[in-house]
BALOBA-1460 file (C-alpha; in Angstrom, 3 decimals):
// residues 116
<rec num="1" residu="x" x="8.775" y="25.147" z="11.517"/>
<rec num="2" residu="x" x="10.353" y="23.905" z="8.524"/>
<rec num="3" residu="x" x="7.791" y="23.722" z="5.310"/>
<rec num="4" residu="x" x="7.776" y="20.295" z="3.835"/>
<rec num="5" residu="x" x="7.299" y="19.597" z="-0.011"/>
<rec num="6" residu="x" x="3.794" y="17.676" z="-0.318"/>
<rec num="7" residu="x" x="3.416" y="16.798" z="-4.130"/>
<rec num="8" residu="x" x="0.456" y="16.187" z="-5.929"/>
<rec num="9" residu="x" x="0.602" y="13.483" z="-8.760"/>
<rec num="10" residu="x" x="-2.234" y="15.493" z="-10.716"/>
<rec num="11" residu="x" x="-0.323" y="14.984" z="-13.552"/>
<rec num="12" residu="x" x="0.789" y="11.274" z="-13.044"/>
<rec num="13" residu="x" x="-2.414" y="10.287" z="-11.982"/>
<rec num="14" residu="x" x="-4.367" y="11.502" z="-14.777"/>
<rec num="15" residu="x" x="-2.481" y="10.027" z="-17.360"/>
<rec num="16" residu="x" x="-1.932" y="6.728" z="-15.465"/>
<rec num="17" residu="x" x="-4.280" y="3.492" z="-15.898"/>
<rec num="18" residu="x" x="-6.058" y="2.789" z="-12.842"/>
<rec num="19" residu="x" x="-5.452" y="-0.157" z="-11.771"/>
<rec num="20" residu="x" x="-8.389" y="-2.444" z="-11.070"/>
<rec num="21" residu="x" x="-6.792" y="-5.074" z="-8.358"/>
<rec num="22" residu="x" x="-9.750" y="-6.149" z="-6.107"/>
<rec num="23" residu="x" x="-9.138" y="-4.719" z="-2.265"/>
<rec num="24" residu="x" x="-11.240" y="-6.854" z="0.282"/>
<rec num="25" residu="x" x="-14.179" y="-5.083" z="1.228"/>
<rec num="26" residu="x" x="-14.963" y="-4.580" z="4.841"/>
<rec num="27" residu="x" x="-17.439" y="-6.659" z="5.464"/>
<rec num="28" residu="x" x="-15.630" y="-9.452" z="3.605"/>
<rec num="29" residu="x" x="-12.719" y="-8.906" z="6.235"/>
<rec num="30" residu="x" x="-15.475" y="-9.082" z="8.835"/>
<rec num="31" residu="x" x="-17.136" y="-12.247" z="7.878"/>
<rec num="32" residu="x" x="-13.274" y="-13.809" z="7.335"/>
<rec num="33" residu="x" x="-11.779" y="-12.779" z="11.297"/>
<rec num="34" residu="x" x="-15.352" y="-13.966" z="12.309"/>
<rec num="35" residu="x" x="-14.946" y="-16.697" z="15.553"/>
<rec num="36" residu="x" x="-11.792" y="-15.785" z="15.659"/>
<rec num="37" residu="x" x="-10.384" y="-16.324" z="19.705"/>
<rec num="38" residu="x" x="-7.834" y="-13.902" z="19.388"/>
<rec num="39" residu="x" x="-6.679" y="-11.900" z="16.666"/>
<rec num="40" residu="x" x="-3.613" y="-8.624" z="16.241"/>
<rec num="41" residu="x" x="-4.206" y="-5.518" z="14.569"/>
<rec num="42" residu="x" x="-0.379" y="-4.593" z="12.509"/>
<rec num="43" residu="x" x="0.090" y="-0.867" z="10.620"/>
<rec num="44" residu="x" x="2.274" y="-1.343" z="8.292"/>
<rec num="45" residu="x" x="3.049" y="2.437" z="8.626"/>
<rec num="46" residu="x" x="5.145" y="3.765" z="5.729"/>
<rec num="47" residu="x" x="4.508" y="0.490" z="4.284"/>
<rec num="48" residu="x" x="4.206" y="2.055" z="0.590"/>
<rec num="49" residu="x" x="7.978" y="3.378" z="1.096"/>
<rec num="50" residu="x" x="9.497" y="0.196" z="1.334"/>
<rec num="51" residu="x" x="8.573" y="-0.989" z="-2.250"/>
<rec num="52" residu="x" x="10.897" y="-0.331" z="-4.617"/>
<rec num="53" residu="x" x="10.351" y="1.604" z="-7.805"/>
<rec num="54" residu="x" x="11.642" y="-0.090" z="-11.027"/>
<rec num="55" residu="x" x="14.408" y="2.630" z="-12.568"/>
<rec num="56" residu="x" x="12.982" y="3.181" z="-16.155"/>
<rec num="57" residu="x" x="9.706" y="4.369" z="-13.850"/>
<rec num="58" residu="x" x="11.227" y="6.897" z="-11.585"/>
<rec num="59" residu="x" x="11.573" y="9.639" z="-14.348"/>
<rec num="60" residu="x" x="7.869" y="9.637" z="-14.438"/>
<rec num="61" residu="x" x="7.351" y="10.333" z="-10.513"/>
<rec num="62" residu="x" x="9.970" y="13.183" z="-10.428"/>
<rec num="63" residu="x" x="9.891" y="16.232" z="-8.161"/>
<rec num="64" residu="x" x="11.023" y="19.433" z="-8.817"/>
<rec num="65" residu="x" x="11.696" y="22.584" z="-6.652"/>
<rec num="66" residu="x" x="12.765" y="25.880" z="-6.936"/>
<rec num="67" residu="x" x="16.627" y="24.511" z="-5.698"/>
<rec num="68" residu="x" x="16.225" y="20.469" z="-7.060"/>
<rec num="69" residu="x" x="15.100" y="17.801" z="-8.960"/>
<rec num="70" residu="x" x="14.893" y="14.825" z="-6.929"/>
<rec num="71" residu="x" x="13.062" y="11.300" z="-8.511"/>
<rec num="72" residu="x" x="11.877" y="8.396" z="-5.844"/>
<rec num="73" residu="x" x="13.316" y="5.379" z="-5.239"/>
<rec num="74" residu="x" x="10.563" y="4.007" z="-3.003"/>
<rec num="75" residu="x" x="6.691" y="4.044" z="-4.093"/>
<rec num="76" residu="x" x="5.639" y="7.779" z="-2.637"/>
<rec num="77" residu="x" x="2.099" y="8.149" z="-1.121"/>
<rec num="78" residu="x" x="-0.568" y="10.010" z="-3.789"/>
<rec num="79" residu="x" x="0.185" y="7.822" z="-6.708"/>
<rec num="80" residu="x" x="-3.128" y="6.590" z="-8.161"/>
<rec num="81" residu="x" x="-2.241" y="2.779" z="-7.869"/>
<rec num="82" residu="x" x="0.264" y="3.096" z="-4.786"/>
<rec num="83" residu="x" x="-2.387" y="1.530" z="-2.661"/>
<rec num="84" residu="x" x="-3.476" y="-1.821" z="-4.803"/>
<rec num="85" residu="x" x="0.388" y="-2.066" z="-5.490"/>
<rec num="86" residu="x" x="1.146" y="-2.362" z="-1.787"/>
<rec num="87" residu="x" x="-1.957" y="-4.697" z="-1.279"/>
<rec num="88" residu="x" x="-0.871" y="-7.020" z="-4.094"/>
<rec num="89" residu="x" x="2.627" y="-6.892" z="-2.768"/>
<rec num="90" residu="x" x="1.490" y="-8.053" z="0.631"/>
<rec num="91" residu="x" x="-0.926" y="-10.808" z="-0.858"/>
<rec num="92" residu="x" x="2.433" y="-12.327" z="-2.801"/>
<rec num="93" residu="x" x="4.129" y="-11.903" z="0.507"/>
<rec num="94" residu="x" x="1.989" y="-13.700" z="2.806"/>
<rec num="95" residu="x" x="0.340" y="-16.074" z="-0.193"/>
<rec num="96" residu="x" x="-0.344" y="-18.939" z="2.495"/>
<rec num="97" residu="x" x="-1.770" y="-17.395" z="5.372"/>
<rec num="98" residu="x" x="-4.079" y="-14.511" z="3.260"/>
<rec num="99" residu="x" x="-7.667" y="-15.600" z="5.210"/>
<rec num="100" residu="x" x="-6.544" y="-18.396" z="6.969"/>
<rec num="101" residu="x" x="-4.614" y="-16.582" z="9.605"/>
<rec num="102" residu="x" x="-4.475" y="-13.294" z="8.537"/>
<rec num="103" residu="x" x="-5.881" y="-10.676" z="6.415"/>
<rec num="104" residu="x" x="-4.576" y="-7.715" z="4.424"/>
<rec num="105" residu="x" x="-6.137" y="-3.972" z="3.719"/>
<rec num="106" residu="x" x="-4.041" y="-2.135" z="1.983"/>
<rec num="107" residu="x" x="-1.112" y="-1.439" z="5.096"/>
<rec num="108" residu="x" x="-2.947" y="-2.868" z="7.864"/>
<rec num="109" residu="x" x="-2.976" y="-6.472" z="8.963"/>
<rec num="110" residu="x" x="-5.063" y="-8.485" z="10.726"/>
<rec num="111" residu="x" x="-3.497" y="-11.651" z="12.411"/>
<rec num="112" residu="x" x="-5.956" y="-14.176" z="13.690"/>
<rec num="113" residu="x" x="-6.664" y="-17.885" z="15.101"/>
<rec num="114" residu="x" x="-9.652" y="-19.406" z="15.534"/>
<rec num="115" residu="x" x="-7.949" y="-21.738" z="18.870"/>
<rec num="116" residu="x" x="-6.676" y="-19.813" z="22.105"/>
């Protein structure tokens, strides 16, 4: 089995700002798919990877190995605000539908209607 290089943002995420974007809680998700007559469950698996990091910012979520240097130019998983980044991504996304018709948590997506 080949190893894989996992990094830790120890580093990055101490000296970052956390960033204090307000994720649904789960009972607000709850009370907003409530009556719903049918609703879809989405993962937006590797959903982080498909937003695009900004170029002055990849120098400061570099990588280094024993061989190579390599910098992202995708969001990685691990970053400290990774998570609200994707979430407010998705809100601008899908502006006119967030708790009408569907709901956003982070990668996963709820897609509802309250008709059949």
């Amino acid at each position: 089995m080949i190893g894989v290089a996992v990094p830790k943002y120890v580093y990055n995420n101490g000296a970052s700002d956390k960033d204090n974007y307000h994720v649904l809680s789960m009972e607000k998700i709850l009370q907003t798919v409530y009556g719903a007559k049918i609703f879809s469950l989405l993962n937006g698996f590797s959903g982080y990877n498909q937003v695009l990091v900004v170029k002055l910012d990849r120098l400061k979520i570099i990588l280094c190995t024993n061989c190579c240097t390599f910098s992202y130019r995708r969001m990685p998983f691990g970053l400290v605000n990774a998570g609200t980044t994707f979430q407010h991504t998705m809100e601008i996304t899908f502006r006119g539908l967030i708790r009408q018709s569907m709901v956003v948590y982070l990668d996963d997506v709820i897609v509802f209607s309250r008709k059949w």
